[in-house]
C-alpha positions in Angstrom: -60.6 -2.5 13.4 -61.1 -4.4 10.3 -60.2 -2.0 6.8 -61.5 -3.5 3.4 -60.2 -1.7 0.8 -60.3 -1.7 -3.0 -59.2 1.3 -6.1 -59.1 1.6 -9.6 -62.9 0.7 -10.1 -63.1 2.9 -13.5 -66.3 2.3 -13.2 -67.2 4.2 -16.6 -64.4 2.7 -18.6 -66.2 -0.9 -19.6 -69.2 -2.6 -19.5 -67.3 -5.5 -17.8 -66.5 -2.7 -15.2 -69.4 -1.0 -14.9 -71.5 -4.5 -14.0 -68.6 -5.2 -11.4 -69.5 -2.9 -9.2 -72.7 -4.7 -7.1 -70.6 -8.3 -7.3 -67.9 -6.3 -5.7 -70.0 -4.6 -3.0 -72.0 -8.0 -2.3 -68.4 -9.4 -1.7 -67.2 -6.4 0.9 -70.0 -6.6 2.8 -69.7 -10.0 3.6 -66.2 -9.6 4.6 -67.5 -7.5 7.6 -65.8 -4.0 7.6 -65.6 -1.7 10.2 -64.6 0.6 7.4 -64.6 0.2 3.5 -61.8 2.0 1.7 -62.0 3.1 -2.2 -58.3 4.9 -3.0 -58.9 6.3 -6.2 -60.0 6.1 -10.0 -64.0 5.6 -9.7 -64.7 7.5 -12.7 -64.0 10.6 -15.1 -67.6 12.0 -14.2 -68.9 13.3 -10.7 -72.2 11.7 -11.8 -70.6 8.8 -12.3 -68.6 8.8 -8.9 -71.8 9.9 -7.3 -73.3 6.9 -9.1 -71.0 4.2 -8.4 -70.3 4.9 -4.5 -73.8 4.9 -3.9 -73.5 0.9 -4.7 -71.7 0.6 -1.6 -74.2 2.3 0.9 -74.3 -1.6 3.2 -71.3 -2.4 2.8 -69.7 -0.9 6.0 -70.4 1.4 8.8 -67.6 4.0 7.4 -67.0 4.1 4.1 -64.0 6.5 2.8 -63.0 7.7 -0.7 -59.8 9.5 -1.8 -59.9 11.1 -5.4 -57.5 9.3 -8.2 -55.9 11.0 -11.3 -58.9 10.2 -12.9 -61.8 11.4 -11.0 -60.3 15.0 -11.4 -60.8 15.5 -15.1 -62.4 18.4 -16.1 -65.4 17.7 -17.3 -66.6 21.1 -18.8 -65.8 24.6 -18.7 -67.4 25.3 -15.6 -65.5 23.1 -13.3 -61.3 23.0 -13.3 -59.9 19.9 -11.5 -59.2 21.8 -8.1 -63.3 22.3 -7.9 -63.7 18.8 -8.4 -61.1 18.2 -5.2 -62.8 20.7 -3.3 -66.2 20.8 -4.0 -67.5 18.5 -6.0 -66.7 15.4 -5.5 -67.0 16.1 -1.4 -70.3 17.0 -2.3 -71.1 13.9 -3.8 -69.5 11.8 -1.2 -71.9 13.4 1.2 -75.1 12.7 -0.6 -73.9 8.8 -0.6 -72.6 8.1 2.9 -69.2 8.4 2.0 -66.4 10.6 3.9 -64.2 12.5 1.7 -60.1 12.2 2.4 -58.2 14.7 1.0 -59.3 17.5 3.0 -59.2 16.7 6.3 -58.7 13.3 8.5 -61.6 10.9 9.1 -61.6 9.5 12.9 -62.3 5.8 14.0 -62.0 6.2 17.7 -58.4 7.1 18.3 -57.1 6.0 14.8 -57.2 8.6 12.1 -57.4 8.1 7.9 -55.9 10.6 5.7 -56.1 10.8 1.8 -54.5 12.3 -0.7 -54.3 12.0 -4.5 -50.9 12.4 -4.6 -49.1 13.7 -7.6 -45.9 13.0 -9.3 -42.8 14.3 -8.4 -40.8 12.3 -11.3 -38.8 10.3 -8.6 -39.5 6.8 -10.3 -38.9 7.4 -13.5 -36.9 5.0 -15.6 -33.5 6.0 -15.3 -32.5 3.8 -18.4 -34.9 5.9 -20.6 -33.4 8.9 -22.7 -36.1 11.3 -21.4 -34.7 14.8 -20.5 -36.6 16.7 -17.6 -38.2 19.5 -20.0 -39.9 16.4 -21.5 -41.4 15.1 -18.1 -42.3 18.7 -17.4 -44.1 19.4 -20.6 -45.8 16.2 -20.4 -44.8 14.6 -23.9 -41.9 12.4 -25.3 -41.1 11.2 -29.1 -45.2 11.6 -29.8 -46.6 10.1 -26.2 -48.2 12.0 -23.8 -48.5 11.7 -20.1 -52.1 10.6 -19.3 -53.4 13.3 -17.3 -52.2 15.9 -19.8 -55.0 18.4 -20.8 -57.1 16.8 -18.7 -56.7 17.3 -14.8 -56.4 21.5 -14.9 -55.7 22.9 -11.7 -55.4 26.9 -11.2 -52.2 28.1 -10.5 -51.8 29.2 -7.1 -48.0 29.4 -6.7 -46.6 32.6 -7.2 -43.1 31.5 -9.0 -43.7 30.1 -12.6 -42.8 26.9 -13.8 -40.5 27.0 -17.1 -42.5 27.4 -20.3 -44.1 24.5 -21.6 -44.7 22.9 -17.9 -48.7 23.3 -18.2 -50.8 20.8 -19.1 -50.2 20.5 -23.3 -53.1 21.8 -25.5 -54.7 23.0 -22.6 -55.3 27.1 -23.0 -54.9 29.3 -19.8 -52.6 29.3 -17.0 -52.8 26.5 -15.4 -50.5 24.3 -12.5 -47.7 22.5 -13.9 -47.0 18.9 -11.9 -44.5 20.1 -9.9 -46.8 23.2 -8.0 -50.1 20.6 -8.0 -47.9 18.5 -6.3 -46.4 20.8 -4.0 -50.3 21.9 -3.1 -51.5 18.2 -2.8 -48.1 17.7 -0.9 -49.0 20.6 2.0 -52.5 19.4 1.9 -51.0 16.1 3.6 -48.9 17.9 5.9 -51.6 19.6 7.0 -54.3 16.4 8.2 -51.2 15.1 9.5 -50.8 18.4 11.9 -54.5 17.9 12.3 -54.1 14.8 13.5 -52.4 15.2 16.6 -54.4 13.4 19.1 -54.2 10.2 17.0 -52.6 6.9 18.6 -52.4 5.8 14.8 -52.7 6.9 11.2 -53.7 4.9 8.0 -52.7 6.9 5.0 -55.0 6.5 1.7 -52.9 7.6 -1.4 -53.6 7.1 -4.5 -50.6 7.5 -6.5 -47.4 5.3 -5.7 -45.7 6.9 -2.5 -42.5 4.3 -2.2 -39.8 2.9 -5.4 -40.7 -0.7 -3.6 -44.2 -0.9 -5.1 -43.0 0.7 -8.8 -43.3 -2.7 -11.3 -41.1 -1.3 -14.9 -43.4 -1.3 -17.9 -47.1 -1.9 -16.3 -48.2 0.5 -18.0 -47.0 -0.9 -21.4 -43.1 -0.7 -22.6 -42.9 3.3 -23.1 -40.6 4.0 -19.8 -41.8 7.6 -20.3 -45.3 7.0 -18.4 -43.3 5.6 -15.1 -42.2 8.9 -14.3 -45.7 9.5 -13.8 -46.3 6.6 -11.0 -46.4 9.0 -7.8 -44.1 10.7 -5.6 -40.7 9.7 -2.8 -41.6 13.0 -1.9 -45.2 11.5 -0.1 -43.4 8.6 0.9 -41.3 10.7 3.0 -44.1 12.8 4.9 -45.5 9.3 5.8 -42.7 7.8 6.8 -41.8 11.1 9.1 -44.9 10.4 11.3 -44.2 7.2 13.2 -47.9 7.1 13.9 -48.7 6.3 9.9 -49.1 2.3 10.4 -50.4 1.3 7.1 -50.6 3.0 3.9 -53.5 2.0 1.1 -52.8 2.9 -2.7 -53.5 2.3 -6.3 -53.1 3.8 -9.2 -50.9 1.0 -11.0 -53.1 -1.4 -11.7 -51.0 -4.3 -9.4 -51.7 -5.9 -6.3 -49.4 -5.4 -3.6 -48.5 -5.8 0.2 -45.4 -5.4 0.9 -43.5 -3.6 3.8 -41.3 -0.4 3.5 -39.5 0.1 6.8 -42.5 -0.1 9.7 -45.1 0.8 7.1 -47.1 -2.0 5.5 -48.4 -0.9 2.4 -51.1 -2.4 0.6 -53.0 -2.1 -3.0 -55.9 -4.6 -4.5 -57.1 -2.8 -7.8 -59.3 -3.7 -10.4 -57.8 -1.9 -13.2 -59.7 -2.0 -16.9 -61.9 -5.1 -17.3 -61.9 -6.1 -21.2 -62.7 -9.3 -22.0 -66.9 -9.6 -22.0 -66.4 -13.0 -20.9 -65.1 -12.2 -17.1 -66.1 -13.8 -13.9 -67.0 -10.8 -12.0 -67.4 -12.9 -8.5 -63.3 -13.9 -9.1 -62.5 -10.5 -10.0 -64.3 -8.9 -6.7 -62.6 -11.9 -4.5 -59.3 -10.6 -6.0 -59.6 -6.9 -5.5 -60.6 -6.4 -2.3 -57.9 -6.7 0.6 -58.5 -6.9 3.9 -56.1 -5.2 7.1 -56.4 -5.6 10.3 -55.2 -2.4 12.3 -55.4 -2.6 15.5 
């Protein structure tokens, strides 16, 4: 089976990124998939997601998409993050040929795909860095704020509260701090995984970082603070309990990578913000897609 994969489109961030996206479907279709992969980070919009998979109707006979950090801002008031996990974005992955991970395991003959945004457990945070663990919880350090910080809002579920100040900042309501939307995304995973028990193999799609070996210090500028927001050990774990997970696809940080962590290979070919208006988008399409052979 022949996976082409790709993340970090932000497909809504730049014009440069925006006209990327046929150049980069034109180039995964000739690759020949059996299945085209997109782990995270289309766009801040479900219109815009909706939009931008569309582009990639030819490109294989399965195409999957996991959700990234960014695809689950809120939008409005009549949507929290959670509906766009659930319900939205599913929604719009079905109207456009896609299958949604996340939710529930996509099948290829024996071999199943399971997805999960992942969330941040504070594991690879920069040890070096003065940052106290009230700070990562309440999502702000010397004036900087974590990314998704007022902007992914997930409904409390947990019956335990976090301490004070471990919601999203700004944000009014009760709402999930990192630690329980991790814990939900984490049991999410469990779950396909249990689901999955006729499979003779697994390829994990996971959007956040789930191993230390891919973190890269600082690629997200030189404020340490934001590494502690990279992904999870705690994901890399579950994976690497299930000696069926062969292969694990990811994004999030904007670097290449494929690299091996114990019997897993793990593999990442973002595109990451596109700035300059001068870019050659054929290069840039040749350099984010990677290509895995499972077999």
């Amino acid at each position: 089976m022949r996976l082409v994969y790709t993340s970090d489109l932000h497909s809504d961030a730049t014009a440069q990124n925006a006209a990327l996206l046929p150049h980069l479907a034109r180039r995964a279709r000739s690759l020949a998939p059996d299945v085209f992969v997109i782990a995270g980070d289309l766009a801040e919009t479900t219109a815009v997601v909706e939009r931008s998979l569309a582009c990639f109707a030819a490109t294989a006979p399965r195409r999957l998409y996991v959700a990234g950090n960014h695809d689950l801002f809120v939008e409005d008031a009549t949507a929290t993050s959670r509906d766009k996990h659930d319900r939205l974005l599913p929604a719009a992955c079905a109207r456009t040929g896609f299958e949604y991970l996340g939710t529930a395991p996509a099948w290829v003959g024996d071999i199943a795909f399971v997805g999960t945004t992942g969330w941040y457990d504070y594991a690879f945070r920069d040890e070096s860095a003065a940052v106290a663990d009230a700070q990562y919880r309440g999502g702000s350090w010397r004036g900087i704020r974590a990314f998704d910080r007022g902007h992914v809002l997930w409904p409390r579920t947990a019956t335990t509260r976090e301490p004070a100040g471990s919601h999203p900042a700004s944000a009014t309501g009760d709402w999930a701090s990192d630690a329980e939307i991790h814990a939900d995304l984490c049991a999410r995973l469990e779950a396909q995984l249990a689901t999955a028990a006729r499979a003779r193999a697994i390829v994990a799609v996971c959007h956040v970082l789930p191993f230390a070996e891919l973190v890269v210090r600082g690629a997200f500028g030189p404020v340490a603070f934001h590494d502690a927001y990279l992904g999870s050990a705690t994901i890399g774990a579950i994976l690497r309990r299930d000696p069926r997970v062969v292969a694990v696809v990811t994004g999030h940080l904007h670097r290449p990578a494929d690299v091996w962590v114990g019997g897993l290979r793990v593999v990442a070919r973002p595109v990451g913000t596109l700035r300059q208006p001068d870019t050659d988008l054929d290069a840039v399409a040749a350099a984010s897609l990677g290509v895995l052979e499972v077999p």
